[in-house]
C-alpha positions in Angstrom: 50.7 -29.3 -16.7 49.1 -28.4 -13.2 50.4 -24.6 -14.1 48.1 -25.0 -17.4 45.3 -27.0 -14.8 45.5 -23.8 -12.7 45.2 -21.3 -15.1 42.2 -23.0 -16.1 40.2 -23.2 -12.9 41.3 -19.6 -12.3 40.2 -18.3 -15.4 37.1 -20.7 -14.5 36.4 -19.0 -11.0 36.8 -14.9 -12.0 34.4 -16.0 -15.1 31.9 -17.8 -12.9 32.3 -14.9 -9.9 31.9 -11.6 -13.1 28.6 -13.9 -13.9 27.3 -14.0 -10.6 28.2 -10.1 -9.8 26.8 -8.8 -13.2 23.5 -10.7 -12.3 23.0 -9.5 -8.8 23.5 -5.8 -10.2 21.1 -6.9 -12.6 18.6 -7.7 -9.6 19.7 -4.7 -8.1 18.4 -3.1 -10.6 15.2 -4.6 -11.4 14.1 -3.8 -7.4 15.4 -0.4 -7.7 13.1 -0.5 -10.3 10.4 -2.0 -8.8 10.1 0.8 -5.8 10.3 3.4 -8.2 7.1 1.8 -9.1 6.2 1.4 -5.9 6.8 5.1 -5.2 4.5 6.1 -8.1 1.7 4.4 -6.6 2.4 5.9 -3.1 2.5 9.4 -4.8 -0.7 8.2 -6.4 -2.4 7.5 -3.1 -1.3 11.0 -2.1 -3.1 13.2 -4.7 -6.3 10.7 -4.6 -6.7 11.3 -0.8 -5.5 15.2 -1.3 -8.3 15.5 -3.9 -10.5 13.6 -1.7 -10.0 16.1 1.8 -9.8 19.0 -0.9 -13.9 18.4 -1.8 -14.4 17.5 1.6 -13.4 21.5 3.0 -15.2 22.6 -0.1 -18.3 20.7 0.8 -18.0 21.3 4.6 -18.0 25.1 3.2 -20.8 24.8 1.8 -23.0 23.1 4.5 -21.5 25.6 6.8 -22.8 28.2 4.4 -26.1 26.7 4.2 -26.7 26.4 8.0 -25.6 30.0 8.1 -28.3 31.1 5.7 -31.0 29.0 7.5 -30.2 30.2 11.1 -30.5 33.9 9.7 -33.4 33.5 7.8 -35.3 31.7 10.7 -34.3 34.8 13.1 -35.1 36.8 10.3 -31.8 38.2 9.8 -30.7 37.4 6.4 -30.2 40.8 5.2 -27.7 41.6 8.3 -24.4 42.1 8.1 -24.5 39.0 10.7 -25.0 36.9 7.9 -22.5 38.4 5.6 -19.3 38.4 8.8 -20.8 34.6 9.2 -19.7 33.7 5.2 -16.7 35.8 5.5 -15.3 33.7 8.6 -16.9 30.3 6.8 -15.2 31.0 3.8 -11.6 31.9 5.4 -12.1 29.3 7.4 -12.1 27.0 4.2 -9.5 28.9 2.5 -7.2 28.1 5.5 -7.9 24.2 5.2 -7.4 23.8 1.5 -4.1 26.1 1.7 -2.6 23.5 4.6 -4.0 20.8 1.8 -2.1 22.0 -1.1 1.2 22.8 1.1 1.5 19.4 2.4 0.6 18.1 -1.1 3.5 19.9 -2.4 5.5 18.4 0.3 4.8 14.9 -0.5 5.6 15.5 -3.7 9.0 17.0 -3.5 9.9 13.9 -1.0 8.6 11.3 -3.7 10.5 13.3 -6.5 13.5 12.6 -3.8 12.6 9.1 -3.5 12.6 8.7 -7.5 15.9 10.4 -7.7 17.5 7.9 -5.1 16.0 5.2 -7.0 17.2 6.1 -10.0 20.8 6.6 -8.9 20.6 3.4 -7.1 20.1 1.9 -10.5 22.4 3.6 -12.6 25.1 2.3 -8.9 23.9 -1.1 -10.1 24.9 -0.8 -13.0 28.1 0.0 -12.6 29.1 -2.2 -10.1 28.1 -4.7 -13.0 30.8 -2.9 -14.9 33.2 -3.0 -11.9 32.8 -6.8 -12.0 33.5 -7.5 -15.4 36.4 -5.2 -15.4 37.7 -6.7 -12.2 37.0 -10.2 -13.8 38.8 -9.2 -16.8 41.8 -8.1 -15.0 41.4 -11.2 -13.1 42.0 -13.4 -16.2 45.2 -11.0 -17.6 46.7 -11.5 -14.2 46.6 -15.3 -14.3 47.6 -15.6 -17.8 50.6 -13.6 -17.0 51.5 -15.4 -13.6 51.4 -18.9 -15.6 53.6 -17.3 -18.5 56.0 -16.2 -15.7 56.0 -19.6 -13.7 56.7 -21.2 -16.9 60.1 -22.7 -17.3 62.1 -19.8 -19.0 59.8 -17.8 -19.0 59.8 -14.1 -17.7 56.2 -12.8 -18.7 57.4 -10.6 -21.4 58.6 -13.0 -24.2 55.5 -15.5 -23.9 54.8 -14.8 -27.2 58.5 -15.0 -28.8 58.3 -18.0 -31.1 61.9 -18.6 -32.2 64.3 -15.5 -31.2 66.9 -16.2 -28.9 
């Protein structure tokens, strides 16, 4: 009777304990899924203010430009070359800026296409430890079944199931 008692809070326990594992990889899951979001809006944030310092070197070019042209006309050299070396190092100037823009752009985004792929693999992890524990839960219960069939008197494990053969 306390064999059969046993058996039953065993079988009890590794249920309750595969529960409780399959729902924290559950919750595992759901953050890992919640900082891929995360991520996105980080990687958002990133092209927004990349955008925003992109129109700020174009603009800067062209009030550089502008001041350019002014200070030439009022010395009355806008048809010099002075004018003309003036946009040339104005406009490389701005070409240099945007280009150190776009590279760290790319940057971020290879590290948040990283961060995605971490994430992502962190949830398909979850999800297989979930597996783990039911497996290991399931193996839990075959064990104890077969200990209490062994304990039992004259029995060996094998011939639980042998209903009437010698």
């Amino acid at each position: 009777m306390f064999e059969m008692l046993g058996l039953g809070l065993s079988i009890a326990g590794t249920v309750m304990g595969t529960s409780a594992a399959n729902q924290a990889a559950g919750v595992s899951q759901n953050i890992s899924g919640l900082e891929l979001k995360v991520n996105e809006q980080r990687k958002n944030a990133m092209e927004v203010d990349a955008r925003r310092r992109q129109l700020d070197v174009v603009r800067n070019n062209q009030r550089a430009r502008s001041m350019a042209q002014t200070s030439a006309t009022s010395q009355g050299s806008q048809l010099g070359s002075g004018l003309q070396g003036a946009y040339g190092q104005i406009g490389g100037q701005a070409g240099f800026n945007l280009q150190g823009i776009n590279q760290n752009l790319e940057i971020g985004r290879n590290i948040f296409g990283l961060d995605t792929q971490i994430s992502q693999n962190k949830i398909t992890m979850a999800g297989l430890q979930g597996q783990e524990a039911t497996a290991s839960g399931v193996s839990a219960i075959g064990q104890s079944i077969f200990g209490a069939a062994k304990g039992a008197p004259g029995g060996s494990g094998f011939n639980m199931f042998n209903l009437g053969s010698t």
